[in-house]
N, C-alpha and C positions, 0 to 999 in steps of 0.2 A: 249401341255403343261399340260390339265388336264391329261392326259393319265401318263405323268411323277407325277403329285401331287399325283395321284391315286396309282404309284408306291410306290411312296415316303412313304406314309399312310401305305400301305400291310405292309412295310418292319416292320416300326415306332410297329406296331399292334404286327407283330410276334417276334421283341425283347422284346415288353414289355410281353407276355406272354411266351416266353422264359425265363429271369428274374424270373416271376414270378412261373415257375415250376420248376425251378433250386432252388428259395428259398425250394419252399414246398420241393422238392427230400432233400434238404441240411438239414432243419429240420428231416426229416424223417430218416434221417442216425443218427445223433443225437439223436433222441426217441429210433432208434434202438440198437445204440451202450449203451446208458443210460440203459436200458430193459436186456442187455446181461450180461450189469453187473453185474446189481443184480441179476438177476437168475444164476451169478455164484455164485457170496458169497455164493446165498442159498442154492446150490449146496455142497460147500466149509464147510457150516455149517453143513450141515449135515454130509460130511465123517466122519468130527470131533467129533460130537456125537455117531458117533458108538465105538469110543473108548474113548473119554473122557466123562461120567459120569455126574461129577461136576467138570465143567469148573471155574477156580478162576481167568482169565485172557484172556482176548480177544482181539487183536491188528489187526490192518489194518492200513496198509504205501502205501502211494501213492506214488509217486515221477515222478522229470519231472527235467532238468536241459536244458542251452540254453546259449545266448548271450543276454546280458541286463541289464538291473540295478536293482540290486535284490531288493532295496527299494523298486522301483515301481512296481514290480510284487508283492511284500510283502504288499503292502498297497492297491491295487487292489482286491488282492485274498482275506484279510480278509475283504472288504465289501461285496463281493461274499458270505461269509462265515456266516456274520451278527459277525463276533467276533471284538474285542477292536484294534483301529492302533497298529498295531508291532512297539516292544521295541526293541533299538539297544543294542546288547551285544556282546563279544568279548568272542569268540571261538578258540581256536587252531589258532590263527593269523589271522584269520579271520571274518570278521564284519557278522553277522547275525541278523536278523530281526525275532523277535518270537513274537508270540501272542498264548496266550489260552483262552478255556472256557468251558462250559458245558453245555449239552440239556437233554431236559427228567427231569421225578422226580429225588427227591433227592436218592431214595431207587433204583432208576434203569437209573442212569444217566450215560449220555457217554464223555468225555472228547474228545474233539478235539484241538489239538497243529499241530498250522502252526510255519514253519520255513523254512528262503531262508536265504540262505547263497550265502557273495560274494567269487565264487574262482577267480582264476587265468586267465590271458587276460581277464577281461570283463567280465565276466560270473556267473552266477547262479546256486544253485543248492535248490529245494523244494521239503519239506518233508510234508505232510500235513497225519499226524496221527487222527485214529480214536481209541478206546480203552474203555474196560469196565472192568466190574466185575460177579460175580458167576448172580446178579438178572439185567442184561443188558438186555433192551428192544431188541428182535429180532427185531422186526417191524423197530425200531426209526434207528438200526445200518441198515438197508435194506433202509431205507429213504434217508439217511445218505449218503451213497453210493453213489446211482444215483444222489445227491445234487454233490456230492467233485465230480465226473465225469461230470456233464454236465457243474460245475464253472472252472476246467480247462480245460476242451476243448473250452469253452464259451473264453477262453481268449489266446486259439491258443497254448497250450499246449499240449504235446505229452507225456503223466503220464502213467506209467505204479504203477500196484501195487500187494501188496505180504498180506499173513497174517498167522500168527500165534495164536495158542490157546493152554493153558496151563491147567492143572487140574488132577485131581487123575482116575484113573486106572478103569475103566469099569469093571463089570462081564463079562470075556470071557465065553463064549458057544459055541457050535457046534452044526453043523447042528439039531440035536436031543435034544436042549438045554441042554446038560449036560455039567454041567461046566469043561473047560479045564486047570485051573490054580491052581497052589498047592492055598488048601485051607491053609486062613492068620492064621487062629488063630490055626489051626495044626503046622503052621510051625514053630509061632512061641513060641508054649509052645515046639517042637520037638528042637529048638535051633537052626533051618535052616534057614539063611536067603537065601531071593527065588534071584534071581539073575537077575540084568535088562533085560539080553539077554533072560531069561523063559518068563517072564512079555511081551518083545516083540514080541515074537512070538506066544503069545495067541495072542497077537495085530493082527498078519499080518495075523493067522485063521481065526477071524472074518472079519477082511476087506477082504480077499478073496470071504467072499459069496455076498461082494458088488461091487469087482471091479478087472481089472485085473492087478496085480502090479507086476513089475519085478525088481529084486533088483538091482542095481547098485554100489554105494558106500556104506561103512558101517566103522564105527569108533566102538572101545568095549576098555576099560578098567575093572576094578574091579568093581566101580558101576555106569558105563553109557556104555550103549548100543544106536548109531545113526544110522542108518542106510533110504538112500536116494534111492523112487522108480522111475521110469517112469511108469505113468498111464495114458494112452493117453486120457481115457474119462475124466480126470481134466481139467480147463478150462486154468490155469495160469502155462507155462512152463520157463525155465532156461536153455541156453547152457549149459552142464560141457565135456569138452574132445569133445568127440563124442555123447554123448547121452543127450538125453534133459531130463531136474530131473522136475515132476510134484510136490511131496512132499516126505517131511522128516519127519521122525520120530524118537523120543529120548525118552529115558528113562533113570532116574533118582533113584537110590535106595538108598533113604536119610539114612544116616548111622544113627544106631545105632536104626533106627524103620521099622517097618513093610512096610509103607507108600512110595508107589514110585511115582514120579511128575514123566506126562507122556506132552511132547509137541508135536505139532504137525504144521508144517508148509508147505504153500501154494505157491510159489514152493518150497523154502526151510525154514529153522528157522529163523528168524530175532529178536529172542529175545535170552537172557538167559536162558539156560536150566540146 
């Protein structure tokens, strides 16, 4: 009888510290997935800097969709969030649940807009944006991050997420820093306008000395040039066809001025360009 109590005990002992290494291992996937994240953004931020300059717009989309009641995942998520209960509005025939707000100073604040939408049989679909401007705290969007990751997975959500960055046109240089882009104010007392598809591929010189990109898709009209790489050392990928697209890149040659809006998305655009 003791000989079985004493079983009984060993067993009782090594579930509870099973359990209890199974939480810590569970956490620790969690700290490490959280950790992965943001060293891609910061990653993701930097490619962006080597060609956009002065950035006037900066986005990150999460998203996660399931079976559920998007109310409650909607009222959930913005406590997670510390933002206002979601307000119901009607969408495209469908009922959605949005909340917004704002972190950070006024001069370098970030806007975050949640939104879950009801589709069809049952189902959910969530959008939880992050977003700034040219003076957006890196640090507070890098906090940010690892916060909107560990509150949807914190509630059994499976989010993937994408970004896009918007702003004007970097000095291209080459290896030897000599600039490789028709100079602006020649060209434009000469009456040239310089052509998105120029403007891009100073683009893809410079990122060459940062990474290896190979082109795949590419769209061009009169004054936009898109064109989508595979770059395996990016963190966030996209099926298309057969090939998986790491980022996209578009150029903009606003008519009538010098100025060309240059975007740039993580794995593709998800904004207007």
């Amino acid at each position: 009888m003791l000989k079985r109590w004493m079983n009984t005990g060993v067993i009782a002992i090594a579930i509870i510290i099973l359990i209890g290494v199974t939480q810590v291992y569970a956490e620790n996937v969690v700290a490490d997935k959280q950790a992965s994240e943001v060293a891609g953004l910061e990653q993701l931020l930097h490619t962006a800097g080597v060609v956009i300059n002065e950035a006037d717009e900066w986005v990150i989309k999460w998203q996660a969709g399931g079976k559920g009641d998007a109310h409650a995942h909607a009222a959930k998520l913005a406590v997670e969030l510390e933002l206002a209960a979601p307000v119901k509005v009607r969408q495209t025939g469908h009922d959605v649940y949005r909340s917004e707000g704002t972190v950070g100073s006024a001069k370098k604040e970030i806007e975050v807009l949640l939104n879950v939408a009801d589709t069809d049989h049952d189902g959910y679909y969530i959008i939880v944006q992050l977003s700034g401007g040219a003076d957006m705290d890196r640090q507070s969007l890098l906090a940010w991050q690892g916060q909107v990751e560990e509150a949807m997975t914190g509630l059994g959500l499976k989010a993937s997420w994408n970004m896009s960055v918007q702003g004007k046109l970097s000095k291209m240089t080459g290896g030897n820093d000599k600039e490789i882009t028709t100079d602006s104010s020649s060209a434009a007392q000469a009456g040239v306008e310089i052509k998105a598809g120029e403007r891009l591929a100073a683009m893809e010189a410079k990122l060459s000395l940062e990474l290896d990109v190979i082109e795949v898709e590419r769209y061009e009209d009169t004054a936009t040039t898109s064109i989508s790489y595979e770059a395996s050392d990016l963190p966030l990928e996209i099926q298309s066809g057969s090939h998986l697209l790491n980022m996209q890149l578009a150029v903009h040659q606003v008519s009538g001025q010098d100025d060309a809006r240059i975007t740039v998305g993580f794995p593709i655009i998800t904004i207007e360009y």
